[in-house]
Chimera marker file (.cmm) of the C-alpha trace (Angstrom):
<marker_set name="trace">
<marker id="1" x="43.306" y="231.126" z="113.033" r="1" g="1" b="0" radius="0.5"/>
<marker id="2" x="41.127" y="234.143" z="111.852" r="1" g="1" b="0" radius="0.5"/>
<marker id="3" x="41.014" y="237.504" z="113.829" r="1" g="1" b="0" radius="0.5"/>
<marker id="4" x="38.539" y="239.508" z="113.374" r="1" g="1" b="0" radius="0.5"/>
<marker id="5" x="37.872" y="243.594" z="113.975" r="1" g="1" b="0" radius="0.5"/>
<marker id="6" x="35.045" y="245.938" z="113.675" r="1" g="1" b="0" radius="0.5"/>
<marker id="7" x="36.419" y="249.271" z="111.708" r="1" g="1" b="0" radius="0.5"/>
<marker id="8" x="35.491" y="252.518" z="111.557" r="1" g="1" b="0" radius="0.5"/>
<marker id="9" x="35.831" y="255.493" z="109.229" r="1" g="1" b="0" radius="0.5"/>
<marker id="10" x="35.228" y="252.577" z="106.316" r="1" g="1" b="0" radius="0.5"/>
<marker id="11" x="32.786" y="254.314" z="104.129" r="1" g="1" b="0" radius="0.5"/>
<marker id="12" x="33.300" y="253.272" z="100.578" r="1" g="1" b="0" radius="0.5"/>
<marker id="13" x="34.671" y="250.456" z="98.421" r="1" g="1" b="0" radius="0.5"/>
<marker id="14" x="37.845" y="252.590" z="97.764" r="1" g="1" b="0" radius="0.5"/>
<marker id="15" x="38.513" y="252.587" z="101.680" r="1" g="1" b="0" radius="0.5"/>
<marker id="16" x="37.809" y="248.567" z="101.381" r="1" g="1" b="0" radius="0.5"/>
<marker id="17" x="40.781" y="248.671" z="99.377" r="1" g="1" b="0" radius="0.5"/>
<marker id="18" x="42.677" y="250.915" z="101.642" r="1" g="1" b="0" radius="0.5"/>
<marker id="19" x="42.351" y="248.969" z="104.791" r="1" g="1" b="0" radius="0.5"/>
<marker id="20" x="42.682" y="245.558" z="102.686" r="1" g="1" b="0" radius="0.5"/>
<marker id="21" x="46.361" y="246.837" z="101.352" r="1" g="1" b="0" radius="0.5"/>
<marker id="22" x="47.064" y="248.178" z="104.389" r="1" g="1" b="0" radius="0.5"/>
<marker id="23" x="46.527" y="244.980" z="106.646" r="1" g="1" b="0" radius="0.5"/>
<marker id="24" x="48.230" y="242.239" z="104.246" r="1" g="1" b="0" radius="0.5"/>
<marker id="25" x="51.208" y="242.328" z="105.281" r="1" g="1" b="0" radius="0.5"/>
<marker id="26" x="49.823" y="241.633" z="109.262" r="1" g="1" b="0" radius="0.5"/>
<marker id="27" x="48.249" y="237.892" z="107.935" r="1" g="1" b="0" radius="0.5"/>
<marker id="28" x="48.217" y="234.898" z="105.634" r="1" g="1" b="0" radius="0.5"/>
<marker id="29" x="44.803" y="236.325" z="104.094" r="1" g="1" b="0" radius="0.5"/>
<marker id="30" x="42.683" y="239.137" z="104.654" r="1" g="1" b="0" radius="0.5"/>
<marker id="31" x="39.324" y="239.686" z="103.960" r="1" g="1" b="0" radius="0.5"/>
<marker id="32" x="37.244" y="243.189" z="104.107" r="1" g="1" b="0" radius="0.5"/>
<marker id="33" x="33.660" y="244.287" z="103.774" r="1" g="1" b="0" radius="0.5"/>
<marker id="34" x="31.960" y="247.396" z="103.450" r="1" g="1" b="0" radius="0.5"/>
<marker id="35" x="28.614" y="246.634" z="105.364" r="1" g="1" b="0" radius="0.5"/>
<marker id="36" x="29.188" y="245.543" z="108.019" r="1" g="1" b="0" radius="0.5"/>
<marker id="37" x="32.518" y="247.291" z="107.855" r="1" g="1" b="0" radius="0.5"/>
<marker id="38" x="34.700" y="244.069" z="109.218" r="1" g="1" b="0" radius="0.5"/>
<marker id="39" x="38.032" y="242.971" z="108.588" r="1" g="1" b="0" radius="0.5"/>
<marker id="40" x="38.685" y="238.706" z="109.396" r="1" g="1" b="0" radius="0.5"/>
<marker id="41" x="42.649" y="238.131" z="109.150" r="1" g="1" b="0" radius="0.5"/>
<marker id="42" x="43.471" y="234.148" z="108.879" r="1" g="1" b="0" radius="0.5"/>
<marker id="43" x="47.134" y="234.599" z="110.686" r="1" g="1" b="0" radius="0.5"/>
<marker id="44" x="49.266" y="231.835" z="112.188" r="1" g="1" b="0" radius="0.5"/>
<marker id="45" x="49.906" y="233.688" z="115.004" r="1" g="1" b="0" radius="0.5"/>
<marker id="46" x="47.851" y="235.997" z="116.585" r="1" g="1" b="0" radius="0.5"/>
<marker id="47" x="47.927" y="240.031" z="115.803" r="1" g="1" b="0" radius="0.5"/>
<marker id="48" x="47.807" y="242.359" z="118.586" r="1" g="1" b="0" radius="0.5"/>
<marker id="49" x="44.888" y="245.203" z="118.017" r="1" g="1" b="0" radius="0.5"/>
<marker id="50" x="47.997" y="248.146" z="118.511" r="1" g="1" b="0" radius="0.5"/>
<marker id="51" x="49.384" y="246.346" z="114.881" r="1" g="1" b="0" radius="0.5"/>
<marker id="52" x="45.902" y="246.377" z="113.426" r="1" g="1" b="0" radius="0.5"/>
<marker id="53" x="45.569" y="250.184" z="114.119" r="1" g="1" b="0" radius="0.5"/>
<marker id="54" x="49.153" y="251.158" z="113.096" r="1" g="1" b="0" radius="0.5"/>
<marker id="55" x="48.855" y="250.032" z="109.850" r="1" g="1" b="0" radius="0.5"/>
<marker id="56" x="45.214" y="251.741" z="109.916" r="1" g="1" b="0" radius="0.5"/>
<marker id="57" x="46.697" y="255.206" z="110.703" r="1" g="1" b="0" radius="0.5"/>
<marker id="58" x="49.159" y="254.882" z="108.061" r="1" g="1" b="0" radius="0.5"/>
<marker id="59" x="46.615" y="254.584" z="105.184" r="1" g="1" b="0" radius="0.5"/>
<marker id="60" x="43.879" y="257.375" z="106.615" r="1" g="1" b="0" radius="0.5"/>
<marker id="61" x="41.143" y="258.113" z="109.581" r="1" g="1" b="0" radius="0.5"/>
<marker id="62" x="40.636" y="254.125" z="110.161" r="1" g="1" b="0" radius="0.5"/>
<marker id="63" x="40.205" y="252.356" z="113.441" r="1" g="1" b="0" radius="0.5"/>
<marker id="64" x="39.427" y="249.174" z="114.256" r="1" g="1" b="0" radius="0.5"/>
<marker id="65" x="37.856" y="247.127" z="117.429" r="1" g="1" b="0" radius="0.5"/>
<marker id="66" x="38.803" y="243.399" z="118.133" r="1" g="1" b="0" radius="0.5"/>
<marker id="67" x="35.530" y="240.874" z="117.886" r="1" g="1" b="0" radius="0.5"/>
<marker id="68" x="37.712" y="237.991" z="119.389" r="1" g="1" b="0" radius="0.5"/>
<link id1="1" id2="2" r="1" g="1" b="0" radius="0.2"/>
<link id1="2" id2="3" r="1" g="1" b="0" radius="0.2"/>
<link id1="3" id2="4" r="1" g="1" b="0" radius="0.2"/>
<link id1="4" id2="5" r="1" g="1" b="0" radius="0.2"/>
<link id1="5" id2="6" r="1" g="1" b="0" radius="0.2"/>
<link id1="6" id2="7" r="1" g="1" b="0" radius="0.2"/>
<link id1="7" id2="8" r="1" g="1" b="0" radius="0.2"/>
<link id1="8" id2="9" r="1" g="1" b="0" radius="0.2"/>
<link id1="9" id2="10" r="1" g="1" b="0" radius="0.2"/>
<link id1="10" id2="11" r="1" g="1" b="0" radius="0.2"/>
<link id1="11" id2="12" r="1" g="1" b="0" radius="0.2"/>
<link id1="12" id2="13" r="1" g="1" b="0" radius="0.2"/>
<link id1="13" id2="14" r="1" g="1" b="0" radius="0.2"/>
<link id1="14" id2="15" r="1" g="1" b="0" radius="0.2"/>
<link id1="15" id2="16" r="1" g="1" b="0" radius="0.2"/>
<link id1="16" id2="17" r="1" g="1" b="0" radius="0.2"/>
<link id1="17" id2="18" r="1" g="1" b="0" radius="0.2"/>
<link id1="18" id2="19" r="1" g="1" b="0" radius="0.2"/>
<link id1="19" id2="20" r="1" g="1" b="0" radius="0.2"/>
<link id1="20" id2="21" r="1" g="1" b="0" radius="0.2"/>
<link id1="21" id2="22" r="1" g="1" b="0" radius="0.2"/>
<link id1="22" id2="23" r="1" g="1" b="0" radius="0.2"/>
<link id1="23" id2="24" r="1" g="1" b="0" radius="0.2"/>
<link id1="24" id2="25" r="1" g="1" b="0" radius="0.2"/>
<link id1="25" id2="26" r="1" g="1" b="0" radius="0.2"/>
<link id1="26" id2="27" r="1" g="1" b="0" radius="0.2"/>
<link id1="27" id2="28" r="1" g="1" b="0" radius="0.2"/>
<link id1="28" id2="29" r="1" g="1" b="0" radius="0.2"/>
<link id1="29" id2="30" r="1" g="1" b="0" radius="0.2"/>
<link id1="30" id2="31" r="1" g="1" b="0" radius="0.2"/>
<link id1="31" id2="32" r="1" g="1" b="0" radius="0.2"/>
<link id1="32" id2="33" r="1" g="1" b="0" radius="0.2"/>
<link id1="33" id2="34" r="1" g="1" b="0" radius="0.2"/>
<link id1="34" id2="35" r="1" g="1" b="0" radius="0.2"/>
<link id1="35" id2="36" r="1" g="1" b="0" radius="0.2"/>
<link id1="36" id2="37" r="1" g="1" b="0" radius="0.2"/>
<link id1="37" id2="38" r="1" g="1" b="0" radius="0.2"/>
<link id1="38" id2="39" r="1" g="1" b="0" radius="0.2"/>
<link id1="39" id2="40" r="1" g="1" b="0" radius="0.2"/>
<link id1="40" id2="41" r="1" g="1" b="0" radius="0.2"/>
<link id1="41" id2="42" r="1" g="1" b="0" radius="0.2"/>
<link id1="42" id2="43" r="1" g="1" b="0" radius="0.2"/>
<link id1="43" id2="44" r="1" g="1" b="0" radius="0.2"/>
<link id1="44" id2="45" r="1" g="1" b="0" radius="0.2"/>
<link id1="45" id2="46" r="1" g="1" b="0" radius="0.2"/>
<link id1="46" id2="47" r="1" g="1" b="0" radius="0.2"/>
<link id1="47" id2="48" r="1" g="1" b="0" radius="0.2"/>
<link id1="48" id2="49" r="1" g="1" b="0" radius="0.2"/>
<link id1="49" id2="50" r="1" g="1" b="0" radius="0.2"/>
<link id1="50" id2="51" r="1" g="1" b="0" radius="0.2"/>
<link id1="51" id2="52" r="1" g="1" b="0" radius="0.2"/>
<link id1="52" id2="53" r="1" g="1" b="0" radius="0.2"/>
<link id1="53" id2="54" r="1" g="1" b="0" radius="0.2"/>
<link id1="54" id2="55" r="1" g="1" b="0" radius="0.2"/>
<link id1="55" id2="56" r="1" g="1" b="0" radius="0.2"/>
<link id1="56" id2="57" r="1" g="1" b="0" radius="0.2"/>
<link id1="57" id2="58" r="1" g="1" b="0" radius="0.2"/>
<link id1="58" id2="59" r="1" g="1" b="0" radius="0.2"/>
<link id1="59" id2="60" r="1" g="1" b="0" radius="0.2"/>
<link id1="60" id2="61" r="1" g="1" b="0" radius="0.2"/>
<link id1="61" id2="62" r="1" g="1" b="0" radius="0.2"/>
<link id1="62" id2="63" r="1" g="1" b="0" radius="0.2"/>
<link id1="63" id2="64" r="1" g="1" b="0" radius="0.2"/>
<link id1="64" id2="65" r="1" g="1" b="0" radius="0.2"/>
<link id1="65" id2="66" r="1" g="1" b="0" radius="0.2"/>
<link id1="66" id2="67" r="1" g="1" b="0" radius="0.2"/>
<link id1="67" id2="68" r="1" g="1" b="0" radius="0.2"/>
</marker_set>
């Protein structure tokens, strides 16, 4: 199943990075783009939005929105 969240505060390819690292360990795969700023997580089970933004905050000033 893929999740997928709307971020903000992603402004460069070196926050890409950031929020990539940051969210692996939450999902099978993760994939993150600069423009649109999106992250799509292909989990097995799904990952609650309060995870998502957790591991965010633990990295820098990143927040992120559920699309589904």
């Amino acid at each position: 199943m893929k999740q997928s969240f709307e971020l903000s505060g992603v402004n460069c390819m070196h926050c890409v990075a950031r929020v990539k690292k940051a969210l692996e360990p939450l999902a099978e795969s993760v994939e993150v783009t600069l423009s649109p700023a999106l992250a799509v997580l292909t989990v097995k089970e799904p990952v609650s939005l309060e995870k998502v933004n957790k591991a965010l905050a633990e990295v820098g000033d990143y927040k992120a929105v559920a699309l589904n």
